[in-house]
Every structure is written in structure tokens, then in C-alpha cells.
C-alpha positions as CSV (number, residue, x, y, z in Angstrom):
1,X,39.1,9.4,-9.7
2,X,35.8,7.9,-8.6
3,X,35.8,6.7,-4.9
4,X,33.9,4.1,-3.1
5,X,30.4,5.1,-3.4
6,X,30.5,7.3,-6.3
7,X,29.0,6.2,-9.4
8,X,30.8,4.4,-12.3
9,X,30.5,5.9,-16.0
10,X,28.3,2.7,-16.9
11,X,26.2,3.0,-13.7
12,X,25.9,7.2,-14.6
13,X,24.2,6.6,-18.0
14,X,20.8,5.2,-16.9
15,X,20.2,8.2,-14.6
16,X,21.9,11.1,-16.6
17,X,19.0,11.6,-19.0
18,X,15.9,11.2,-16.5
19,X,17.4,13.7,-14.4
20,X,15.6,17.6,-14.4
21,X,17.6,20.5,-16.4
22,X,17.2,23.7,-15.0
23,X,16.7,26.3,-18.1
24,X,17.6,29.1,-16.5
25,X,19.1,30.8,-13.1
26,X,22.5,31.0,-11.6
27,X,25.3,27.6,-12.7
28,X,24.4,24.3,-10.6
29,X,26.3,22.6,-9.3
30,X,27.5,19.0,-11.7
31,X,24.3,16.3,-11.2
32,X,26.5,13.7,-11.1
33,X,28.4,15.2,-8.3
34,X,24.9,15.8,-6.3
35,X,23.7,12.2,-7.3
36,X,27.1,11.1,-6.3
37,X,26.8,12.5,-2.7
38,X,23.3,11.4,-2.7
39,X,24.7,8.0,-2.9
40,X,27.3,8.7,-0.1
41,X,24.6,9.7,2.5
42,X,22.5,6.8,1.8
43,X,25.4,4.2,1.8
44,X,26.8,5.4,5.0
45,X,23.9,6.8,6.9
46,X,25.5,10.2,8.0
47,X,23.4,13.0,8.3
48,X,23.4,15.6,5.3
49,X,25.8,18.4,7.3
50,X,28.4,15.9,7.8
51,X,28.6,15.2,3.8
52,X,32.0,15.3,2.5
53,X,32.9,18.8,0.2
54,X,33.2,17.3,-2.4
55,X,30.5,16.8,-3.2
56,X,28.9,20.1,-3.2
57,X,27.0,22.6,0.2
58,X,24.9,20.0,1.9
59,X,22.1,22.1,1.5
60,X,22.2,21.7,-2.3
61,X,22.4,18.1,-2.1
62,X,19.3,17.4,0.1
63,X,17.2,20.3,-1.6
64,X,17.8,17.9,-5.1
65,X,17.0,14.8,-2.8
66,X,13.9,16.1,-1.4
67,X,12.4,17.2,-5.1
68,X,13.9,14.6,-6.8
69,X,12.2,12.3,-4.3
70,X,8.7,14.1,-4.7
71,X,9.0,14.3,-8.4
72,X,9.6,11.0,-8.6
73,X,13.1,11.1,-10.4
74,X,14.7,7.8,-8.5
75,X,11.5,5.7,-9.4
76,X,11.7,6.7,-13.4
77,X,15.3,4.6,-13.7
78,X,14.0,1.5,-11.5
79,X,11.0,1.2,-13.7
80,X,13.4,1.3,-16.5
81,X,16.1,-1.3,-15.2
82,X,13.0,-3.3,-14.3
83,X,11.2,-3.1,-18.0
84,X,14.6,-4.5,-19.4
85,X,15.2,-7.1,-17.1
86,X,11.8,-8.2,-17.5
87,X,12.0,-7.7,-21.4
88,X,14.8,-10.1,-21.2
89,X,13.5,-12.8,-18.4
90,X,16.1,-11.8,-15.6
91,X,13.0,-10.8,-13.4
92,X,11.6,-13.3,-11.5
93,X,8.3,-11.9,-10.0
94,X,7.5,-14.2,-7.5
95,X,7.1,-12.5,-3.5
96,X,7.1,-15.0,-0.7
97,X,6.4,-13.7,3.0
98,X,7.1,-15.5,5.6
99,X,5.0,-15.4,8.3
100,X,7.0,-17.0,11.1
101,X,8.4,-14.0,12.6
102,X,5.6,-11.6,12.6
103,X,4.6,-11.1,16.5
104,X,1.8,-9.0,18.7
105,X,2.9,-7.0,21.3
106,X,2.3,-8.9,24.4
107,X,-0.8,-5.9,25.0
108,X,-2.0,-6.3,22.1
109,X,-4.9,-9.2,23.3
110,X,-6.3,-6.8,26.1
111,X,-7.9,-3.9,24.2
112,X,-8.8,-2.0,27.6
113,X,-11.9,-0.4,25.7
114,X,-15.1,-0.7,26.5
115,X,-17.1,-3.6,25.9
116,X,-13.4,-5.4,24.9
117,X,-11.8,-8.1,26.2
118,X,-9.7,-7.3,29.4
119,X,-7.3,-9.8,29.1
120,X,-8.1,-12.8,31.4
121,X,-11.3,-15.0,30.7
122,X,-12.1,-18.7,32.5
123,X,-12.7,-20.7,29.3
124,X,-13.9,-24.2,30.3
125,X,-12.7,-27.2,27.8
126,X,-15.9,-29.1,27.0
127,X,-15.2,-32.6,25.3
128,X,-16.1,-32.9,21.6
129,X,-18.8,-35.1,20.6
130,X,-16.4,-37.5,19.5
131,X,-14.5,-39.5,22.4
132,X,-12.0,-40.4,19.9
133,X,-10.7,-37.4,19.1
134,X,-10.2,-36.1,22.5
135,X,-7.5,-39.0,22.8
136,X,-5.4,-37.3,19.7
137,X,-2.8,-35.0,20.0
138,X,-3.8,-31.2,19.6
139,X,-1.0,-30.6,17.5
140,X,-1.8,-33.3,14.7
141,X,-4.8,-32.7,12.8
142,X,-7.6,-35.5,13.3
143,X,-7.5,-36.2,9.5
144,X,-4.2,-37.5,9.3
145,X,-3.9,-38.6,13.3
146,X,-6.6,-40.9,13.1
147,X,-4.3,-42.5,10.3
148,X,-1.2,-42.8,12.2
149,X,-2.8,-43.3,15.9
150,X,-4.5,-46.3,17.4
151,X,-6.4,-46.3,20.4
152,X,-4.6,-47.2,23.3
153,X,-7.3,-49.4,24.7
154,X,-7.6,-51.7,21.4
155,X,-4.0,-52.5,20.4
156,X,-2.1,-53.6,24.3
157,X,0.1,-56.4,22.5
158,X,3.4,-56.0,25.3
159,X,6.9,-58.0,24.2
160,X,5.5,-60.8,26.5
161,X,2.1,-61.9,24.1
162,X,4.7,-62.5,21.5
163,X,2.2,-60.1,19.1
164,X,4.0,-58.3,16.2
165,X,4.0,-54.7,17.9
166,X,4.7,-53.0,14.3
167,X,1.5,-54.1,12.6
168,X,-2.0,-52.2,13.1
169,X,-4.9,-53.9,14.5
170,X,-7.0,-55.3,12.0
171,X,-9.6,-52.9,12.0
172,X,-7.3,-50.0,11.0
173,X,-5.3,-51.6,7.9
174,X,-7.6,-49.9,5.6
175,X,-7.1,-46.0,6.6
């Protein structure tokens, strides 16, 4: 009877070849039972003493783990899953990171070393060279706000001059 994380007959024939024959010493205990409880621990997060009987002395099952693990056993039937996938296009191999949640620790700006910053320092805003641009949004980059946004100073048509509000000035059709 296979139980909720134990693995199918289909799913046990990728692993059962790649898996390490011991030529001699005392009977093991069945792979697929080890593998199997292998499987439990991982699925269900207990620690390895509180692994079921049935599946063999916990101590067998995380001395296979730990060599399997080193010897590189579980990586041998990923890279062959992944060669046939690939093989027949099911493998898409594009990796996106998104960037939006990565944070710094709220110490991380003041290093507290030597010669490091300590946090705190009076920064004075200086005006670019460029009066215009001071008047755009920081948010919007100059490029495209320069586009969007008129001066205040050249464009005052109010609902009273009867001026068509949604038009640009002149000078600005072009951009």
C-alpha cells in the first residue's frame, strides 16, 4: 500500500538505478523504503527520531541522507529529468528576480568602522545649473518630464481668458 508521501512505482524508476549498491556487509535495509522515508522527513519537516518505523531505525535513514547528499546521488536524477525535459522543449530557462522586496537592515547605512560613515551627515541641496529642472518633479525623469510639464510661469490661461487649457503653449508643440 503506498501512503501519502511514499513514492509511486513510476516516480521509483528514475531514482532506483542511480542509487549506490553496497557489494558486501551485513542485509540493508530496502532503498526504496530509505528513500521513501527520506521523502517523509522532508515533506513534513519532523526531525529524523520522530520518523515513522516503517520506514526503517532513523539512524539508517539520515546516515543514507547525509552520503547520499555528499555523493551527490539526489543531483544525478534532476540532471536527468532536466536533460529530457530540455531534450523535449518542456524547459523554459528563463530566471527573473525581482528586486522589489530585497531590503537593508535599518543598520546597515552606519558602518560604525573607522573612517565610515556614522549614520547622520548635513547634506546641503545646491540648485542644478539648470533652473528648469529644479521646477520638475524628482520622481519623473527630466527626459520625459520636460515633455509632459510646462512651466508654470509661461502657460497661466485660467477658465476666465477663455484660452483652450488642454493645448500646450506654442513653444512646446514640438517635444
Amino acid at each position: 500500500m503506498i501512503r501519502r508521501h511514499e513514492l509511486t512505482d513510476q516516480k521509483w524508476e528514475l531514482p532506483a538505478p542511480l542509487i549506490p549498491r553496497a557489494a558486501t556487509g551485513r542485509p540493508r535495509v530496502p532503498d526504496r523504503q530509505v528513500i521513501n522515508g527520506m521523502a517523509y522527513k522532508i515533506r513534513t519537516g519532523i526531525s529524523w527520531r520522530d520518523l515513522p518505523e516503517r520506514y526503517g531505525p532513523w539512524q539508517t535513514v539520515c546516515t543514507r541522507y547525509r552520503r547520499y547528499a555528499i555523493d551527490g546521488v539526489f543531483t544525478r536524477p534532476l540532471r536527468h529529468i532536466q536533460a529530457q525535459a530540455d531534450a523535449a522543449g518542456d524547459i523554459d530557462w528563463l530566471v527573473q528576480i525581482d528586486s522589489t522586496i530585497v531590503r537593508a537592515h535599518q543598520h546597515a547605512a552606519a558602518t560604525g568602522r573607522k573612517g565610515g560613515s556614522t549614520g547622520r551627515t548635513n547634506r546641503t541641496i545646491t540648485p542644478s545649473a539648470d533652473p528648469e529642472a529644479d521646477r520638475l518633479p524628482r520622481s519623473t525623469s527630466p527626459a520625459t518630464a520636460k515633455a509632459v510639464l510646462w512651466p508654470s510661469s509661461s502657460h497661466r490661461a485660467g477658465p476666465s481668458s477663455g484660452a483652450d487649457t488642454t493645448e500646450p503653449p506654442p513653444d512646446r508643440r514640438g517635444l
